[in-house]
N, CA, C and O atoms as CSV, one atom per row, in Angstrom:
chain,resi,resn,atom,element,x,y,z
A,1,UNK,N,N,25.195,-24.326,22.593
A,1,UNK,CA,C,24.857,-23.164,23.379
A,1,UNK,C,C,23.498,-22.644,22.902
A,1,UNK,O,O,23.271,-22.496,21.701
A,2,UNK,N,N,22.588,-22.366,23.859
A,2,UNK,CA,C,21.357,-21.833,23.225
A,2,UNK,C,C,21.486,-20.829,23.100
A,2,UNK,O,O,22.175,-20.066,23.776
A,3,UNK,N,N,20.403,-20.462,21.575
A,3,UNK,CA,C,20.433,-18.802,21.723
A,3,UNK,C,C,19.046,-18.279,21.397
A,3,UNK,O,O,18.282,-18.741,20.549
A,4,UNK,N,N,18.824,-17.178,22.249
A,4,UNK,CA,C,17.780,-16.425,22.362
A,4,UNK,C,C,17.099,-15.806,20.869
A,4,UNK,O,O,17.830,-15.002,20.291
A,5,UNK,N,N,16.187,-16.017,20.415
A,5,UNK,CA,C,15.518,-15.330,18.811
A,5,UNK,C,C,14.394,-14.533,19.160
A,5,UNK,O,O,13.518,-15.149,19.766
A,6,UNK,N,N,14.235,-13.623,18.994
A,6,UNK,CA,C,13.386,-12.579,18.872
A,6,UNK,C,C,12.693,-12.367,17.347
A,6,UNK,O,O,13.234,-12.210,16.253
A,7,UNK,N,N,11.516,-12.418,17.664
A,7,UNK,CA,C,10.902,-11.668,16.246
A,7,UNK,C,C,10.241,-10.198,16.461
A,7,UNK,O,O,9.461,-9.696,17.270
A,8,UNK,N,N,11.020,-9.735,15.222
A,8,UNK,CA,C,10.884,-8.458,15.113
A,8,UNK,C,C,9.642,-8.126,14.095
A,8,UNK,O,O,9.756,-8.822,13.086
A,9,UNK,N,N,8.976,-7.633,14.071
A,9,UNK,CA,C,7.768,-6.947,12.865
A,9,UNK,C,C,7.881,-5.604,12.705
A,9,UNK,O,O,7.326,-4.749,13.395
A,10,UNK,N,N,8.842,-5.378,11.488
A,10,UNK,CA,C,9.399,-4.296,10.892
A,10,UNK,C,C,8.392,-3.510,10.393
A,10,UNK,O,O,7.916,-4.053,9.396
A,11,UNK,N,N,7.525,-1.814,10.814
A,11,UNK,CA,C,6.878,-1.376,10.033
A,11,UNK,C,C,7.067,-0.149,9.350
A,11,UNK,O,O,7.845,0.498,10.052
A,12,UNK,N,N,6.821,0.380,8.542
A,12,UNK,CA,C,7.212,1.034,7.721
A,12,UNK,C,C,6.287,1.506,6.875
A,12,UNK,O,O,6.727,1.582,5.728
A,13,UNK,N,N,4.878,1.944,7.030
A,13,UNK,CA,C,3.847,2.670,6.142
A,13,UNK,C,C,4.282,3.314,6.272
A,13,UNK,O,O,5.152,2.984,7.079
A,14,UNK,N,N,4.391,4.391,5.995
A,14,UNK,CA,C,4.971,5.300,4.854
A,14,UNK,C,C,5.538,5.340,3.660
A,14,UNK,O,O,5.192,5.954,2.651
A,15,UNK,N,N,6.551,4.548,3.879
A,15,UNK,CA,C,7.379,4.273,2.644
A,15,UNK,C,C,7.243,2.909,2.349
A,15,UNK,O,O,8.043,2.569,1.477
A,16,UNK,N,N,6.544,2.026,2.743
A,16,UNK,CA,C,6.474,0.341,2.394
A,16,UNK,C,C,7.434,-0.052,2.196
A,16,UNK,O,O,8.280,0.445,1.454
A,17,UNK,N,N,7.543,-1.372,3.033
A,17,UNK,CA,C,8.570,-2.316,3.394
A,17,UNK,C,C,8.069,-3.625,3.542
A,17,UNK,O,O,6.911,-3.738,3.944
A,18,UNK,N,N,8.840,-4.803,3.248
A,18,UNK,CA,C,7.855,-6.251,3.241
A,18,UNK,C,C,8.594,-5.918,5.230
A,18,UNK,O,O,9.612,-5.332,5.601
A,19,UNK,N,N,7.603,-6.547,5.939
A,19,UNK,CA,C,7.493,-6.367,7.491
A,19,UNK,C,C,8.618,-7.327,8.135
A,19,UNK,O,O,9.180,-6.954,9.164
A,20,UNK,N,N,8.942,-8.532,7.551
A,20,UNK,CA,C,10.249,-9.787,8.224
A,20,UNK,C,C,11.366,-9.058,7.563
A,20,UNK,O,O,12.125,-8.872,8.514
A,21,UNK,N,N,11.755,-8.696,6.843
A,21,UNK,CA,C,12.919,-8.490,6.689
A,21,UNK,C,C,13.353,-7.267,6.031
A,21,UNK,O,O,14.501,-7.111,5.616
A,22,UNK,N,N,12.122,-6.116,5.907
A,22,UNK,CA,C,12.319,-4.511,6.231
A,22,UNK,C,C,13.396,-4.309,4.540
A,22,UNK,O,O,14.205,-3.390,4.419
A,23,UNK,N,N,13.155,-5.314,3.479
A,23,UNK,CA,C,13.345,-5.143,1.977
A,23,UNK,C,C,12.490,-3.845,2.084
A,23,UNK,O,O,11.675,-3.494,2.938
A,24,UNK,N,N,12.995,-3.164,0.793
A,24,UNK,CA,C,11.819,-1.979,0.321
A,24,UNK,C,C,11.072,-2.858,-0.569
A,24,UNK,O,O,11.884,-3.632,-1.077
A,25,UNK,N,N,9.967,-3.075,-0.959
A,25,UNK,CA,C,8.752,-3.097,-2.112
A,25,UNK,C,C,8.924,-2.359,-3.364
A,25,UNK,O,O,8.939,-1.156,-3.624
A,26,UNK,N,N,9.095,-3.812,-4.321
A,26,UNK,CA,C,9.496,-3.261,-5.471
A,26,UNK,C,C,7.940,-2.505,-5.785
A,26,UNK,O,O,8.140,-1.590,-6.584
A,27,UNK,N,N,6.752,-2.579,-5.486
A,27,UNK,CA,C,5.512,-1.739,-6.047
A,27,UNK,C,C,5.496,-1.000,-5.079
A,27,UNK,O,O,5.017,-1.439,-4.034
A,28,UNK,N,N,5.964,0.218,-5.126
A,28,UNK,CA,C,5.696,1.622,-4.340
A,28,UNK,C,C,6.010,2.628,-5.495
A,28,UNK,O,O,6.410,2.524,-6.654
A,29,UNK,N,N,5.705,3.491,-4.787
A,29,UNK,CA,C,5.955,5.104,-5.682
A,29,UNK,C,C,5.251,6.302,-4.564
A,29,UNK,O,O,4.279,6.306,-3.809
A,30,UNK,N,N,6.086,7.056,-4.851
A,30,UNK,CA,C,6.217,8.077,-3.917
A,30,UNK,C,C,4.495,9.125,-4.297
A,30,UNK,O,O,4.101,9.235,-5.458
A,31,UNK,N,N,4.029,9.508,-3.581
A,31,UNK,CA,C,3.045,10.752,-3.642
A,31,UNK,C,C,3.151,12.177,-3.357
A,31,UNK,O,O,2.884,13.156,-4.054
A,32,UNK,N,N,3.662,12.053,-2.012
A,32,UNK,CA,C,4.203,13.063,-1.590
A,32,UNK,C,C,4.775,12.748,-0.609
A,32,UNK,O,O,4.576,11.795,0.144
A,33,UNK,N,N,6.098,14.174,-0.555
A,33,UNK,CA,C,7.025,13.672,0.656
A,33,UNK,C,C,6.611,13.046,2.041
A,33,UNK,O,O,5.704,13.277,2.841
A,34,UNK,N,N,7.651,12.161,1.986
A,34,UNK,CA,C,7.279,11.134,3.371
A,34,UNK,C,C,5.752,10.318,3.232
A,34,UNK,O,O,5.141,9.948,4.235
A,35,UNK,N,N,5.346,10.145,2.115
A,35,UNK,CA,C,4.047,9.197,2.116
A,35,UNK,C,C,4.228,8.625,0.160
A,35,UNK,O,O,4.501,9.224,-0.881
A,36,UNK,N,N,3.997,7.635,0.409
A,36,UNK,CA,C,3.972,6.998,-0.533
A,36,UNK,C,C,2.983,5.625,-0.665
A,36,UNK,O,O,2.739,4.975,0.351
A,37,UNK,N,N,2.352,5.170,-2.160
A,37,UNK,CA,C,1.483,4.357,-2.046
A,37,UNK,C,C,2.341,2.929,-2.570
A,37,UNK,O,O,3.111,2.879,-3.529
A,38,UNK,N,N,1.913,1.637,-1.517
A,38,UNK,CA,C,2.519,0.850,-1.710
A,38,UNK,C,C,1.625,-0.044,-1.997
A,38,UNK,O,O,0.447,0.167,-1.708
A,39,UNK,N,N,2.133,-1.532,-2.793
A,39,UNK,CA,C,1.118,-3.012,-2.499
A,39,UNK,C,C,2.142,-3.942,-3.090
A,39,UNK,O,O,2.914,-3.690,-4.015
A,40,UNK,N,N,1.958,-5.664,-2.033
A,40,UNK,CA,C,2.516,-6.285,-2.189
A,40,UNK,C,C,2.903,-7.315,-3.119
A,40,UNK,O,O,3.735,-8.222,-3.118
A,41,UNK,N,N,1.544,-6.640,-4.347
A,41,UNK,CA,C,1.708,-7.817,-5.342
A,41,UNK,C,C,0.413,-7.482,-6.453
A,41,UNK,O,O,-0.581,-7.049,-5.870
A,42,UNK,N,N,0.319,-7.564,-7.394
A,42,UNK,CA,C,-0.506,-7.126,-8.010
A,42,UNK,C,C,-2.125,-7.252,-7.913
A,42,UNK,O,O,-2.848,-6.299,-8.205
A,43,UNK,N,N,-2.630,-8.492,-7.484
A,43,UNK,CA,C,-3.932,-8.455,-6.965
A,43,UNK,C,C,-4.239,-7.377,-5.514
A,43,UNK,O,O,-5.340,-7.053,-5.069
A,44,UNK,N,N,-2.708,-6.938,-4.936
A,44,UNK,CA,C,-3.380,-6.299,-3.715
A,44,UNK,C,C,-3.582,-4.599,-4.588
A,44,UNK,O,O,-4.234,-3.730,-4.007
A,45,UNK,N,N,-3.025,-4.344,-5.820
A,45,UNK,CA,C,-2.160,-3.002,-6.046
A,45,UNK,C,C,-3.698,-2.811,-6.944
A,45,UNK,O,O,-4.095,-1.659,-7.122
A,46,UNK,N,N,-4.365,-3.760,-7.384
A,46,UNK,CA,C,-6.105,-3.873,-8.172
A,46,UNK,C,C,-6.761,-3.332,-6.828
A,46,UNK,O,O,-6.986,-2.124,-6.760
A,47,UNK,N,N,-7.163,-4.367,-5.484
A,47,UNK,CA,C,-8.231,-4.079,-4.996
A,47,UNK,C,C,-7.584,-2.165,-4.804
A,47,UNK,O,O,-8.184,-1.281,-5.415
A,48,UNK,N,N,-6.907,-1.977,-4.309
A,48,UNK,CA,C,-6.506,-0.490,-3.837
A,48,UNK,C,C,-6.665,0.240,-4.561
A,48,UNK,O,O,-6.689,1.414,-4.190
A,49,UNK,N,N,-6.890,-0.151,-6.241
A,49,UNK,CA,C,-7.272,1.203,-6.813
A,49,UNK,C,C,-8.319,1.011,-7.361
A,49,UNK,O,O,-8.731,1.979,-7.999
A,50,UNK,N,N,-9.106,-0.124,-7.371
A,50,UNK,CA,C,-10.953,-0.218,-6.963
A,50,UNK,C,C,-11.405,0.701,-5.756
A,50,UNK,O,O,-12.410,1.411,-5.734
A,51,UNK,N,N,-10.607,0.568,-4.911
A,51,UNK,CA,C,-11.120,1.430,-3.803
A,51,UNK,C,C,-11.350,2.900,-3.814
A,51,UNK,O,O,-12.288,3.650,-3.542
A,52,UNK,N,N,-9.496,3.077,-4.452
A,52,UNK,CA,C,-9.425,4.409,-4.452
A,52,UNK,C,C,-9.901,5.150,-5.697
A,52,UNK,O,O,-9.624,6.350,-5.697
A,53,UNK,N,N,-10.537,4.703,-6.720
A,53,UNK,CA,C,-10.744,5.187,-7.606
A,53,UNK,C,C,-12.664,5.381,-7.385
A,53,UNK,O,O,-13.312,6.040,-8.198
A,54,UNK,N,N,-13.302,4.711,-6.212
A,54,UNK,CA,C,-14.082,4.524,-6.157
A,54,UNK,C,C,-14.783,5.697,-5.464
A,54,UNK,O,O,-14.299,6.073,-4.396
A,55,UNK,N,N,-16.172,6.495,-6.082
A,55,UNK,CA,C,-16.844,8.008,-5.465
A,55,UNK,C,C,-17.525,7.529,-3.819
A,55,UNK,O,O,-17.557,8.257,-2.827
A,56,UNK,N,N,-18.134,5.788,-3.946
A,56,UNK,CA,C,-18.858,6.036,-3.041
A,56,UNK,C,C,-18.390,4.899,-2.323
A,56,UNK,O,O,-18.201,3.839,-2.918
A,57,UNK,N,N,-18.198,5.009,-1.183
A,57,UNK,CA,C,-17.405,3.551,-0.213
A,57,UNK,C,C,-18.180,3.414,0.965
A,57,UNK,O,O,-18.278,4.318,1.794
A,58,UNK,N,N,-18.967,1.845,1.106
A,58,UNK,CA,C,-19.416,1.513,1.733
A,58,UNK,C,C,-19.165,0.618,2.389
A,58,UNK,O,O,-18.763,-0.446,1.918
A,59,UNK,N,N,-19.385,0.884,3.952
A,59,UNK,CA,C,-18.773,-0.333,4.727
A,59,UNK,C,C,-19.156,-1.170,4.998
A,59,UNK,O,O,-20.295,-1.131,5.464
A,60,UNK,N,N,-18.458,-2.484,4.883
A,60,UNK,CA,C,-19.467,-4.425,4.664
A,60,UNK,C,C,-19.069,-4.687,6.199
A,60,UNK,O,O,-19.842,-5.427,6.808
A,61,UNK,N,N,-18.107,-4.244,6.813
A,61,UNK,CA,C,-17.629,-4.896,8.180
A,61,UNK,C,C,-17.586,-3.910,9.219
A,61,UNK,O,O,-17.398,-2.759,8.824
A,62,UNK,N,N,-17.730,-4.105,10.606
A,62,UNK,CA,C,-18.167,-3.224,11.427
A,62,UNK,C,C,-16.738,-3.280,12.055
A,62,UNK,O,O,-15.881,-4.148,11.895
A,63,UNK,N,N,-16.701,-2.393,12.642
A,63,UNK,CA,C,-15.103,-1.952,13.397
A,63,UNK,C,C,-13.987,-1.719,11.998
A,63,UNK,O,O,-14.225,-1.319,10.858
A,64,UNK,N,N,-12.395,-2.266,12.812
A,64,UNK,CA,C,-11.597,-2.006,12.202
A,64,UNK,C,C,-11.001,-3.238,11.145
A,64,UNK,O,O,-9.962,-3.140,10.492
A,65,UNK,N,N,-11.718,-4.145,11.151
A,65,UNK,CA,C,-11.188,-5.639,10.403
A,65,UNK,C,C,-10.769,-5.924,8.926
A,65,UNK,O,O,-10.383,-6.935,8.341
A,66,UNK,N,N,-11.024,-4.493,8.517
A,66,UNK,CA,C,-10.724,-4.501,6.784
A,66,UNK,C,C,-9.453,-4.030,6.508
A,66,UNK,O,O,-8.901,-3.203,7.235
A,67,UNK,N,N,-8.907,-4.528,5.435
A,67,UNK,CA,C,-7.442,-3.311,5.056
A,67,UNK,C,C,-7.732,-2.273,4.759
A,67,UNK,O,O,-6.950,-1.354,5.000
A,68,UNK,N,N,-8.684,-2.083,4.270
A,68,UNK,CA,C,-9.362,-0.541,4.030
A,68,UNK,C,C,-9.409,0.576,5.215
A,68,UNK,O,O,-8.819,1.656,5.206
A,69,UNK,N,N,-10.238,0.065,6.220
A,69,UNK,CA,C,-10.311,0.664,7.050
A,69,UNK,C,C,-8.717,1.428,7.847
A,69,UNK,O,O,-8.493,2.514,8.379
A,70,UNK,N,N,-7.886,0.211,7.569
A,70,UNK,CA,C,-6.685,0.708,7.984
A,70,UNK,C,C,-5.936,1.275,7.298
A,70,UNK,O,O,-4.833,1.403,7.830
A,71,UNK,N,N,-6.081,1.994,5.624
A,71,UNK,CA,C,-5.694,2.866,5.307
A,71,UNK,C,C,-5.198,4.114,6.224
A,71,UNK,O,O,-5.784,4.423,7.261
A,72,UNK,N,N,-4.237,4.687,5.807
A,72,UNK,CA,C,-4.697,6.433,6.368
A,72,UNK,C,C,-5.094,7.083,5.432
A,72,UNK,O,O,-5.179,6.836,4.229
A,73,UNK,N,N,-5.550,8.690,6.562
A,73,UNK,CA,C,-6.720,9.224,5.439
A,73,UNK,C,C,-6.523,10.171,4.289
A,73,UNK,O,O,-7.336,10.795,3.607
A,74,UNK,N,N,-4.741,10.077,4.258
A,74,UNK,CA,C,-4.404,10.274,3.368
A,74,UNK,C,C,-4.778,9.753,1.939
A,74,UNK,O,O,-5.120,10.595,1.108
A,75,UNK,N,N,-4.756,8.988,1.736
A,75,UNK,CA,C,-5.229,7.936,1.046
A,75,UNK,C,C,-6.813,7.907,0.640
A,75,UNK,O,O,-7.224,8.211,-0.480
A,76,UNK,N,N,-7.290,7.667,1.275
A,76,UNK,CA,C,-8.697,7.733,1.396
A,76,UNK,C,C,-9.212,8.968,1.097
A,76,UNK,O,O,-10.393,9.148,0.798
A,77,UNK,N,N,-8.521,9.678,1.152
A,77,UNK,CA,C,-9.250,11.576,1.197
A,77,UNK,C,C,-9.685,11.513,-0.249
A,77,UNK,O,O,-8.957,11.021,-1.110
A,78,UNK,N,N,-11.056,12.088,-0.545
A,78,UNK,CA,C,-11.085,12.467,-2.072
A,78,UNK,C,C,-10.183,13.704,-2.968
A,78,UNK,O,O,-9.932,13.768,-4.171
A,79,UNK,N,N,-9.824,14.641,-1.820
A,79,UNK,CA,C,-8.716,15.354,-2.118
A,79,UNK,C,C,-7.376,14.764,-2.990
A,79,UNK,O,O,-6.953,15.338,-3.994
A,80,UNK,N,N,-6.951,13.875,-2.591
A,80,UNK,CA,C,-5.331,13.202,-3.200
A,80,UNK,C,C,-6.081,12.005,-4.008
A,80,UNK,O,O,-5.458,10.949,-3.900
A,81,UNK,N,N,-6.938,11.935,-4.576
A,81,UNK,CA,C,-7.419,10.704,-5.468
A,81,UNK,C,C,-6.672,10.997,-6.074
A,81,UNK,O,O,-5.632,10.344,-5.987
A,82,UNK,N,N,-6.714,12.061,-6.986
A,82,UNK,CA,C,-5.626,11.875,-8.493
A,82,UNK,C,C,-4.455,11.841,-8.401
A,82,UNK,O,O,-3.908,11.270,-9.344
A,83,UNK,N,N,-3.542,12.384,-7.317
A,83,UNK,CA,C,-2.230,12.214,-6.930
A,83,UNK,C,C,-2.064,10.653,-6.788
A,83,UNK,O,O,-1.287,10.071,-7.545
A,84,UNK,N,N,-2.745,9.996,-5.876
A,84,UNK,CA,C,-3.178,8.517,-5.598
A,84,UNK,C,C,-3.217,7.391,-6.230
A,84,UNK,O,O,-2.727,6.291,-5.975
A,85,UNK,N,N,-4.184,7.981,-7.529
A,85,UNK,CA,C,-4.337,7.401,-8.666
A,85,UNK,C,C,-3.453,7.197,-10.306
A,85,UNK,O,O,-3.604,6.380,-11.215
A,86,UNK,N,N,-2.236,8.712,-10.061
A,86,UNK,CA,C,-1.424,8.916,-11.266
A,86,UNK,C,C,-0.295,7.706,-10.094
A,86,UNK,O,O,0.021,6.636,-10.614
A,87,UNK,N,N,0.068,7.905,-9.038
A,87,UNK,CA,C,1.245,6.886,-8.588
A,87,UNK,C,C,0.958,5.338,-8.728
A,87,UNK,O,O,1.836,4.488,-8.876
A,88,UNK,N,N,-0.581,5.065,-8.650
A,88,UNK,CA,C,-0.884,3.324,-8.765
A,88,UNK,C,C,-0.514,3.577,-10.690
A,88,UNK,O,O,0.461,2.943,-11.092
A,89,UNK,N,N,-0.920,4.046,-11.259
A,89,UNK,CA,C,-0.734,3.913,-12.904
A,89,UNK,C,C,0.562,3.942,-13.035
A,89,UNK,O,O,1.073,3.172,-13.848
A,90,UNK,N,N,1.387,4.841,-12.263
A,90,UNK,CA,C,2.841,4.476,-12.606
A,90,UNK,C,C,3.145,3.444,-12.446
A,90,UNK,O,O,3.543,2.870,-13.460
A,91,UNK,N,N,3.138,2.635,-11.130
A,91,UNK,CA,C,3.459,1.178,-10.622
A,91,UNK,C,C,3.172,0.276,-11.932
A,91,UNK,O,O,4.026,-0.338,-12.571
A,92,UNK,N,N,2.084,0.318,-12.137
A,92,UNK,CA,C,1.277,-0.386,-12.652
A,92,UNK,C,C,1.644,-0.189,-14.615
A,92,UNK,O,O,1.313,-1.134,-15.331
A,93,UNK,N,N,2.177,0.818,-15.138
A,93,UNK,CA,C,3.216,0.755,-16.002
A,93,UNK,C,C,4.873,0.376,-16.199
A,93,UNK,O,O,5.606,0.248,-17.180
A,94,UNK,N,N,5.079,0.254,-14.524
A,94,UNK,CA,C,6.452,-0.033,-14.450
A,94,UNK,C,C,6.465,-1.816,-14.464
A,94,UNK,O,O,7.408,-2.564,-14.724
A,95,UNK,N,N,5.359,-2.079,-14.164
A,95,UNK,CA,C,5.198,-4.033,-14.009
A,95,UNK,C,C,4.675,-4.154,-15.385
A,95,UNK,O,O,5.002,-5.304,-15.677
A,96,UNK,N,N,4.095,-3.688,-16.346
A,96,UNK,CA,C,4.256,-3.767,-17.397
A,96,UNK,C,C,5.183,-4.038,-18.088
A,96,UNK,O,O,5.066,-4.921,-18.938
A,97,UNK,N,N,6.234,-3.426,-17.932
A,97,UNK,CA,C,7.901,-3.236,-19.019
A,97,UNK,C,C,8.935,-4.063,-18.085
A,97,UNK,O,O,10.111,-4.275,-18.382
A,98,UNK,N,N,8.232,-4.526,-16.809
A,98,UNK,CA,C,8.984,-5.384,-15.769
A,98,UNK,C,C,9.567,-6.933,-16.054
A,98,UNK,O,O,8.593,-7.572,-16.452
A,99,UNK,N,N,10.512,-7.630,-16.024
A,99,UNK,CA,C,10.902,-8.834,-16.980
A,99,UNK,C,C,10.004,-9.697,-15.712
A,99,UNK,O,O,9.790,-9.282,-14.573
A,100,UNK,N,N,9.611,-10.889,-16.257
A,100,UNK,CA,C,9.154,-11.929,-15.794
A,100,UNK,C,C,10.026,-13.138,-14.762
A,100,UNK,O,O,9.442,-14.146,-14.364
């Protein structure tokens, strides 16, 4: 009997979720209610806080084609850097003490 498959692309910025199968992400941490900073793996959880730790951001690509760009501006705001920046250091101490 055939059967019909649908793919679904689960999203979930806000709270980060891997997108096929809508797992939570073990690298998240909350910022503030209903927003939280996520990344899928440790080279992505580096460039994001090169970025965000960064005063002056300049754009290499025109339109919307970067992950950067598709931040929200939550994120991006120089306002919540340090909020931004104490949740990537948490992550980023919790994969520290994290077993292999």
């Amino acid at each position: 009997m055939p059967l019909k498959l649908q793919a679904l692309r689960i999203r979930d910025d806000a709270l980060g979720c891997e997108p096929v199968f809508g797992l939570s992400l073990a690298l998240a941490e909350p910022v503030m209610p209903g927003k939280s900073v996520w990344a899928y793996n440790p080279a992505h959880l580096a460039e994001l806080k090169v970025y965000v730790a960064a005063q002056l951001r300049e754009r290499r690509q025109a339109g919307n084609a970067s992950y950067f760009s598709r931040l929200p501006a939550w994120v991006k705001s120089a306002r919540n850097r340090g909020k931004v920046m104490k949740a990537i250091a948490k992550i980023e101490r919790g994969m520290a003490v994290a077993p292999r």
